[in-house]
TISEMI-130140 format. One record per residue (C-alpha): residue number from 1; residue in three letters; x, y, z. Coordinates in nm, 3 decimals. Layout:
% residues N
[NUM, 'ALA', [X, Y, Z]]
...
//
This chain:
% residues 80
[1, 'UNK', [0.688, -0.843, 1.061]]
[2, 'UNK', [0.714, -0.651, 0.716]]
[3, 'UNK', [0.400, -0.579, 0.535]]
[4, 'UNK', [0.308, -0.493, 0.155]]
[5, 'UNK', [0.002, -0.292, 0.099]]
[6, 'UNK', [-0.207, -0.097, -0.137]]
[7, 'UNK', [-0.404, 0.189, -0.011]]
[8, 'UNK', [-0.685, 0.362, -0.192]]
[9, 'UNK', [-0.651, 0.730, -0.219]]
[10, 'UNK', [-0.926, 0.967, -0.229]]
[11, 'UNK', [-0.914, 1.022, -0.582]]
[12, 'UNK', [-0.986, 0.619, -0.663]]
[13, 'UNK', [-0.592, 0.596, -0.749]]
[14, 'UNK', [-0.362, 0.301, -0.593]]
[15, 'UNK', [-0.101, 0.347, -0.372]]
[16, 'UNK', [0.123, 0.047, -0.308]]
[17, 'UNK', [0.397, 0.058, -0.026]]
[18, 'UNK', [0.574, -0.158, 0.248]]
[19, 'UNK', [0.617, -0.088, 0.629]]
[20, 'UNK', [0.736, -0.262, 0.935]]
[21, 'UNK', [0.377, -0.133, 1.095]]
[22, 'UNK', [0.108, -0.053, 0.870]]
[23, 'UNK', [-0.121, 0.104, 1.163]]
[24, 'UNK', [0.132, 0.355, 1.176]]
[25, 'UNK', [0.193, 0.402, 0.840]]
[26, 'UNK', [-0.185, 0.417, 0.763]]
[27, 'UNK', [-0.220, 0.685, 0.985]]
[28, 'UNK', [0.097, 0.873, 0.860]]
[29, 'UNK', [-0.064, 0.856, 0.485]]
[30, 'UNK', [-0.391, 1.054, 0.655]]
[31, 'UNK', [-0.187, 1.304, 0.835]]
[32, 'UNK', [-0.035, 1.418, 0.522]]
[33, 'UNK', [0.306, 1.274, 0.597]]
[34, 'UNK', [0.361, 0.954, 0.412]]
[35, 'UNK', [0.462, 0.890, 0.079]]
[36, 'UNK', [0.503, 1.229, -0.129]]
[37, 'UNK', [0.230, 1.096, -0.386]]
[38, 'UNK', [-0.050, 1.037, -0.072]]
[39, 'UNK', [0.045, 1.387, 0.088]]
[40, 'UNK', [-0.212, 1.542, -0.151]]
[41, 'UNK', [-0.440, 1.224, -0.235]]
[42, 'UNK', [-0.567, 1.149, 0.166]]
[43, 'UNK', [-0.738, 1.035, 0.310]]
[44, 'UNK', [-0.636, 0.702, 0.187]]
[45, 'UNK', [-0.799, 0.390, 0.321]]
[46, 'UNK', [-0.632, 0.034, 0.335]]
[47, 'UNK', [-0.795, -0.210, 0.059]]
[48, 'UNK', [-0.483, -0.484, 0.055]]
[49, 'UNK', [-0.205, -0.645, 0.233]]
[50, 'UNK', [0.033, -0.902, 0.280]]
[51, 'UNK', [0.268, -1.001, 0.542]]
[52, 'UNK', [0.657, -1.104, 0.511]]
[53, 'UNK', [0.921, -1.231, 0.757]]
[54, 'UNK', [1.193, -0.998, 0.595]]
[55, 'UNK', [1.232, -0.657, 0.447]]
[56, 'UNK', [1.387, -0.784, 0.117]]
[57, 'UNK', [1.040, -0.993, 0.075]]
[58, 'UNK', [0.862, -0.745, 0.147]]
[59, 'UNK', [1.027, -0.483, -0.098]]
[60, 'UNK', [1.041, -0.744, -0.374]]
[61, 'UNK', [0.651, -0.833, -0.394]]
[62, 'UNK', [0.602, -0.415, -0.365]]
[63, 'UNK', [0.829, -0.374, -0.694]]
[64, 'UNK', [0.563, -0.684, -0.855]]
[65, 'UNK', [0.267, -0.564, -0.699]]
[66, 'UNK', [0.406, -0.197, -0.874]]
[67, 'UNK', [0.426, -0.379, -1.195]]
[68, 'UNK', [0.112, -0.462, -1.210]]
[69, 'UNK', [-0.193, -0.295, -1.424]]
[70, 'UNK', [-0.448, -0.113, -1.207]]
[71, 'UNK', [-0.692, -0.432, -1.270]]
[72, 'UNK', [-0.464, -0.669, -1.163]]
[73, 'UNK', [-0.430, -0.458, -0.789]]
[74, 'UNK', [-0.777, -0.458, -0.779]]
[75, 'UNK', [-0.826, -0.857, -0.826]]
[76, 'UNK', [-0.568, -0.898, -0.571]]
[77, 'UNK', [-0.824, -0.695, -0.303]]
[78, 'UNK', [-1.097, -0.858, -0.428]]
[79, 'UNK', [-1.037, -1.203, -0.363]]
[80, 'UNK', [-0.947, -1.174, -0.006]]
//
């Protein structure tokens, strides 16, 4: 399974990203060893996510979900 998701980093801003296992990659973001823009931002806690069969899914909704105005990412969270 491949999963899109937008964290919340400890400075209210939006990190979006995909992973094969977002347990792991959760955890990586809190350690201080996931994406360079989360090293400094953590911890970051898990607001959003969707789940894909393939990686190319996956990585096209992250580059829409990345498009997206700060609003719009936060209307996505808030309806599930």
């Amino acid at each position: 399974m491949n999963y899109v998701y937008i964290v919340e980093c400890k400075d209210t801003t939006l990190y979006t990203g995909w992973t094969t296992d977002i347990q792991r990659r959760i955890k990586e973001h809190n350690e201080g060893k996931g994406a360079k823009y989360t090293r400094c931002r953590y911890p970051v806690v898990l607001k959003y996510y969707e789940e894909f069969d393939n990686k190319q899914e996956a990585m096209k909704r992250e580059y829409e979900i990345k498009q997206l105005t700060r609003q719009k990412k936060i209307d996505l969270f808030n309806k599930k």
